[in-house]
C-alpha positions, 0 to 999 in steps of 0.5 A: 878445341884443336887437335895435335895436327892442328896445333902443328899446323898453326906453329909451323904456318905462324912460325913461317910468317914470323917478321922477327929475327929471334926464335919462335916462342911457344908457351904450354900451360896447362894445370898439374896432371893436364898432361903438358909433357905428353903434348910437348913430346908430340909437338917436337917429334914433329916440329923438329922436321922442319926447324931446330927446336928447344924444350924448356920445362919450368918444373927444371928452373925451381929455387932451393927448398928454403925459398919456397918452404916455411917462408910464413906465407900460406902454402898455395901462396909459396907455390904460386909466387916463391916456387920460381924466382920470377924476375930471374927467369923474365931477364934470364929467359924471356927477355934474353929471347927476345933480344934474340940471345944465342945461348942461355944460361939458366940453373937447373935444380937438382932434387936429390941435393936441393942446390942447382947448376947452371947450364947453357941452352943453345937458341938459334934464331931459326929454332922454335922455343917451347917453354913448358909449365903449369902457370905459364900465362902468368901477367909477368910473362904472357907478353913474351909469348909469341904462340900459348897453348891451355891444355885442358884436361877434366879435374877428376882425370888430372887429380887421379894422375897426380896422385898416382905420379907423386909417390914421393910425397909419402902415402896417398892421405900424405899426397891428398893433403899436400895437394889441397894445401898447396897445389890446387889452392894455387891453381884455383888461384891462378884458373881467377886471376888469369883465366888461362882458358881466355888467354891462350891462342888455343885450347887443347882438350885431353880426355883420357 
């Protein structure tokens, strides 16, 4: 287990070092509620005293409500593998990294009219690239990360968070029956699949 400063220190020191002419690729998993976002926010107010960098949350790059809905496939199923176009964002993000791209293009969902707009993100070569999101250590694209991070955070503190965040669901009952059906299926999946825990560079423990 490590703390935010010691998180800090390894990026910056590993980032230092770093032999390839791309930007520093940072990957923070963590399941839904482990509290990614907070850690994320400390990291670049540090980070970006010393170099560019950029944010790139997953949760921003989801597809149409269609694609991951009332496919006939079980709900932690649509979830885990239609939430995101996964080939799309391997050549779009990760691989146009790694060919040190300058500018990408990526589309941004919209919510509230369930279409997406694409939008060029600046990455240059000098800058630290933090890419954010539950599933994050995915066999697709683990390779690519240069740095990966496991935020780890107790279930009961996590499934309290979530319940509290996602009013827009509906009622806690409406709340409560879509996460068994859909969210903590997936991530149950995901924790004996991959065993994030086993992958990442490191572990970053929140208690509260």
């Amino acid at each position: 287990m490590v703390e935010c400063d010691e998180l800090i220190n390894d990026i910056r020191t590993n980032f230092r070092n770093k032999s390839m002419k791309r930007p520093y690729l940072v990957g923070i998993d963590g399941l839904g509620g482990a509290g990614k976002t907070t850690l994320v926010h400390q990291l670049m107010s540090r980070l970006q005293k010393y170099c560019p960098v950029v944010i790139i949350r997953l949760d921003d790059h989801i597809v149409e409500r269609n694609k991951r809905y009332g496919t006939g496939r079980e709900e932690w199923y649509e979830y885990y593998y239609l939430q995101w176009d996964i080939s799309m964002l391997t050549e779009e993000l990760f691989m146009k990294i790694h060919e040190n791209c300058s500018c990408l293009t990526l589309p941004f969902y919209d919510k509230s009219n369930d279409t997406y707009t694409m939008k060029d993100i600046p990455t240059p070569t000098n800058s630290i690239v933090i890419i954010e999101g539950v599933f994050n250590q995915r066999i697709e694209w683990i390779g690519y990360y240069d740095f990966t991070v496991f935020v780890d955070c107790p279930r009961d503190i996590r499934y309290e968070r979530v319940l509290q965040r996602d009013t827009y669901i509906g009622s806690r009952e409406k709340i409560l029956d879509k996460y068994r059906k859909r969210y903590w299926l997936a991530e149950e999946h995901y924790l004996e699949v991959v065993k994030p825990e086993m992958t990442a560079d490191k572990i970053y423990r929140v208690n509260s």
